[in-house]
C-alpha positions in Angstrom: -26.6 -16.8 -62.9 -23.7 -19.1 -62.3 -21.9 -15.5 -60.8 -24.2 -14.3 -58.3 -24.5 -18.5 -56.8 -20.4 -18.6 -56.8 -20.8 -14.7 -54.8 -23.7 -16.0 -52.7 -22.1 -19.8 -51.1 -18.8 -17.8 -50.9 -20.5 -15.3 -48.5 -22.1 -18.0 -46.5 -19.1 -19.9 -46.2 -17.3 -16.9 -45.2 -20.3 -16.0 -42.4 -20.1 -19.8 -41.4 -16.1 -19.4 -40.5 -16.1 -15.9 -39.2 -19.6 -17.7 -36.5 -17.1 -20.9 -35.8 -14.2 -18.3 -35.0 -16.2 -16.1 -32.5 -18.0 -19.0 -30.8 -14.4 -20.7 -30.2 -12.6 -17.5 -29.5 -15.4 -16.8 -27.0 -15.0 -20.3 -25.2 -11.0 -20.3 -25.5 -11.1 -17.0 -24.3 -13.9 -17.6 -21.4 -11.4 -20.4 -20.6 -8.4 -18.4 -20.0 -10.5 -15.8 -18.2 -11.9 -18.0 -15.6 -8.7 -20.0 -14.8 -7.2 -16.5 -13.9 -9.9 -15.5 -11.2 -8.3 -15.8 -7.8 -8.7 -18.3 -5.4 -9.2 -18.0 -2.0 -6.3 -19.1 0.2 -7.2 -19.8 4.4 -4.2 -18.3 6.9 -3.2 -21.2 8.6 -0.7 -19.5 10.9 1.6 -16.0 10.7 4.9 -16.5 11.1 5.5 -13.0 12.0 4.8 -9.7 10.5 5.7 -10.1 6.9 5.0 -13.7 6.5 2.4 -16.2 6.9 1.1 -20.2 6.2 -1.6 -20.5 3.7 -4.1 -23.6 2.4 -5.8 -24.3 -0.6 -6.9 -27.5 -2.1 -5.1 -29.1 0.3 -1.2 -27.5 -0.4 0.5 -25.3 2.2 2.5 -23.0 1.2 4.9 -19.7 2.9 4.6 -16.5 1.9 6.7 -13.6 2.0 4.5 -9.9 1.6 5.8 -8.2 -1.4 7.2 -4.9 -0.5 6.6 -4.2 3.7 9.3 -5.9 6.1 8.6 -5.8 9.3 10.8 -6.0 12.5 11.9 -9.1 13.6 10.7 -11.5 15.9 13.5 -14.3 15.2 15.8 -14.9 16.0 16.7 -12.1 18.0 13.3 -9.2 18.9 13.9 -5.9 17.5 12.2 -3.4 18.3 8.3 -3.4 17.2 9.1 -6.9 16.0 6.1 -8.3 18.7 3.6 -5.5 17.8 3.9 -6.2 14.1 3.5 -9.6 14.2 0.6 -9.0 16.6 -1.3 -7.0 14.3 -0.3 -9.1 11.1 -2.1 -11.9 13.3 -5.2 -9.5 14.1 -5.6 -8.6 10.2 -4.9 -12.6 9.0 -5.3 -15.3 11.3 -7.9 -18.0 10.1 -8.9 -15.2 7.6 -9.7 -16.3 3.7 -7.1 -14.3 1.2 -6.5 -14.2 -2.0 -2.7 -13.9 -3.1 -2.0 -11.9 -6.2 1.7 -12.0 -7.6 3.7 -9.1 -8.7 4.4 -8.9 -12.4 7.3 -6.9 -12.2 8.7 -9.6 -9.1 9.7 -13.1 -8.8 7.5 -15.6 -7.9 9.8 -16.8 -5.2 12.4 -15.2 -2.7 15.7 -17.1 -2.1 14.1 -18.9 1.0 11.5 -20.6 -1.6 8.7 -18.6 -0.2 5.9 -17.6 -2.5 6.1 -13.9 -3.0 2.9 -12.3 -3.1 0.7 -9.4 -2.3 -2.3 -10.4 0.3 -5.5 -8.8 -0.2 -8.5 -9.8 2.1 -12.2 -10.5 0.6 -13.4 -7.0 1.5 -10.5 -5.8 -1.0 -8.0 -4.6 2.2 -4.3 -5.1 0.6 -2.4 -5.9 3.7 1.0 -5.0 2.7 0.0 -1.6 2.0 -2.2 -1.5 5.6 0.8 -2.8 7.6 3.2 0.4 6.3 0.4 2.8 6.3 -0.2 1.9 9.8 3.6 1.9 10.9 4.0 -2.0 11.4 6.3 -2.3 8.6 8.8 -0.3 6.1 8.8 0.1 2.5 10.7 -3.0 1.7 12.7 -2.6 -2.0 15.2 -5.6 -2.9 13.5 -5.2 -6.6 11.5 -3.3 -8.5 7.6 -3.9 -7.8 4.5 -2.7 -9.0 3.0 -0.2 -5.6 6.9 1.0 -5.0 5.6 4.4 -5.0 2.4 3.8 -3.3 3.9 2.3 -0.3 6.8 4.7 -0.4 4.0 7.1 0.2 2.2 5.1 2.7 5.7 5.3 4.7 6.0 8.8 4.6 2.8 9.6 5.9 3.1 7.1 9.0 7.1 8.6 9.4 5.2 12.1 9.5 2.6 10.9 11.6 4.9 8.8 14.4 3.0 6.3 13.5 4.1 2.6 15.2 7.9 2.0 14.8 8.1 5.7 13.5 7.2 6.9 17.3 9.2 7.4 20.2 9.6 3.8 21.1 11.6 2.6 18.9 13.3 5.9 17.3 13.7 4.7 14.0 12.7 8.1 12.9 15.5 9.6 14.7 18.4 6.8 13.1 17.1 7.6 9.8 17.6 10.9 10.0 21.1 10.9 11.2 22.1 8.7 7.7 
């Protein structure tokens, strides 16, 4: 008899721990989930077509779109600069974002400004919109996660004229020639 009572409080202890473990591991892991759901971030102002002033919680911070680069608008206009910043204001301005960073990127360009992918709350990723609609190029300097993806997306709009790809600006034409 002494047997089967050693056999039987062993078991309960052991169902005891195994209960503890899954009720913690469900509220660490419930934890970690939650902290990493996105938070919303409000465009404050766009600084031109590949970067733009966000708020949240009461911190402002720049960011730089991973992967698109856009003509400029400083300090010197080139050539669809104005456009591109005109539509990155159309898509952004006062609009609620959430900023997702790139795992295979920094977190920060040399200019200290966050690097980060911008999607809006109807799931739009703007970096990808901007090149797909010829506002921007496919911007490498490192290796990130939609490369290929917006390598595509510039194609398409290069095939289709699309933006700085048309007649305007000729970039077509200069790329070409290299």
């Amino acid at each position: 008899m002494i047997l089967p009572k050693l056999k039987l409080s062993k078991l309960i202890f052991i169902v005891i721990i195994a209960i503890l473990a899954g009720v913690l591991g469900y509220f660490f892991f419930h934890k970690q989930a939650v902290k990493k759901v996105p938070t919303f971030y409000k465009v404050i102002e766009v600084i031109d077509g590949d970067t733009i002033r966000v708020k949240s919680n009461n911190q402002i911070e720049t960011v730089r779109l991973i992967g698109v680069n856009t003509p400029e608008i400083f300090p010197s206009e080139e050539c669809f600069g104005r456009e591109a910043f005109q539509k990155t204001k159309e898509i952004l301005e006062g609009q609620n974002v959430y900023l997702i960073p790139d795992p295979l990127s920094s977190n920060r360009d040399k200019y200290g400004r966050l690097l980060r992918y911008v999607f809006l709350s109807d799931g739009l990723l703007v970096n990808a919109e901007l090149i797909k609609e010829g506002f921007g190029f496919n911007y490498i300097y490192e290796p990130f996660q939609f490369m290929k993806q917006f390598d595509y997306l510039e194609k398409q709009a290069k095939e289709e004229r699309l933006g700085l790809w048309g007649e305007k600006c000729n970039y077509y034409s200069e790329i070409e020639k290299k």
